[in-house]
C-alpha positions as CSV (number, residue, x, y, z in Angstrom):
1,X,-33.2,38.0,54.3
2,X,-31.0,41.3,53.9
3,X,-31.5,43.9,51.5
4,X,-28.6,42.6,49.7
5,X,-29.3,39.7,49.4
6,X,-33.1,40.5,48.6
7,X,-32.1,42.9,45.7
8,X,-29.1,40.3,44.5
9,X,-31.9,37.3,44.2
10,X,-34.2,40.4,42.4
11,X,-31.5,40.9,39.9
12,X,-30.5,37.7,39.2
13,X,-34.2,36.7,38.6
14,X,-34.9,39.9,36.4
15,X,-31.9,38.8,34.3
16,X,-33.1,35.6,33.8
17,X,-34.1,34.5,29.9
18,X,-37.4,35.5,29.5
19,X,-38.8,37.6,32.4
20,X,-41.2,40.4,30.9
21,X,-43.7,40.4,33.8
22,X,-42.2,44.1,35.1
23,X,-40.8,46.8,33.4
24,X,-37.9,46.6,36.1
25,X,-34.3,45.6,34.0
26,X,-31.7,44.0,36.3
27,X,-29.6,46.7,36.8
28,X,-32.3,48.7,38.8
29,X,-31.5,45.8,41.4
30,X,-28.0,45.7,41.1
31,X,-27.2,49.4,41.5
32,X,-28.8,49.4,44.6
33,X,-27.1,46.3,45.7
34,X,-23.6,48.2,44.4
35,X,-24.5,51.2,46.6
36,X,-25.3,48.9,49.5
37,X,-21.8,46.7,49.1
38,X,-19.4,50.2,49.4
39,X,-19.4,51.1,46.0
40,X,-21.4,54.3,46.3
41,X,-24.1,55.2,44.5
42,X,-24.2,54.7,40.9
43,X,-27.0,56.5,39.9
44,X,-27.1,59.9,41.7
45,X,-30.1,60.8,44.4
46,X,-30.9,62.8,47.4
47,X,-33.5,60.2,48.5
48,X,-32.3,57.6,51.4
49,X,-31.5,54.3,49.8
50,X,-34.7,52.6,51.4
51,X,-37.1,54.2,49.8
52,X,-35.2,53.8,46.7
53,X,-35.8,50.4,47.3
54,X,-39.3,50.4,48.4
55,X,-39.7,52.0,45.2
56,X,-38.6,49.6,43.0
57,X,-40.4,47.0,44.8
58,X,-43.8,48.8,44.4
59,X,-45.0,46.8,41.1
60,X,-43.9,43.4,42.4
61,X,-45.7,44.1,45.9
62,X,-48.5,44.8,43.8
63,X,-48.7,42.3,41.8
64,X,-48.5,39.4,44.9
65,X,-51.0,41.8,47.1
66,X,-53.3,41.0,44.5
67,X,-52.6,37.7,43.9
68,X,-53.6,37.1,47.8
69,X,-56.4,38.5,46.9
70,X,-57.2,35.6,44.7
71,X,-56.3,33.0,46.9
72,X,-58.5,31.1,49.0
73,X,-59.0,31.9,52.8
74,X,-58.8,28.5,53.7
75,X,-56.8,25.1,52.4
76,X,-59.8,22.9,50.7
77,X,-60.3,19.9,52.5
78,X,-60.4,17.4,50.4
């Protein structure tokens, strides 16, 4: 998947009726993806877009790191 269309599905799933498990709004997503599709960057920044990214994704990665966590190591077998 391309960052594009990793920080479109993002968006589209922050701006869905009621998502509250982030403190991330939609548009975090969709600036980036503006900036990626030509249209510059919206919100002003001397730090490369990637890490940009990477930052915004910090609380979700989070989140599923410690979900695996949680999971077990193997499928039961029954």
């Amino acid at each position: 998947m391309s960052m594009a269309e990793l920080l479109d599905k993002a968006g589209r799933y922050t701006d869905g009726q009621g998502y509250d498990r982030v403190d991330e709004e939609c548009e975090a997503f969709f600036y980036l993806l503006n900036e990626i599709d030509g249209g510059g960057p919206t919100r002003k920044s001397n730090r490369p877009l990637m890490n940009r990214v990477d930052e915004l994704f910090a609380p979700f990665a989070s989140v599923a790191r410690a979900a695996l966590r949680e999971l077990p190591d193997e499928p039961s077998a029954e």
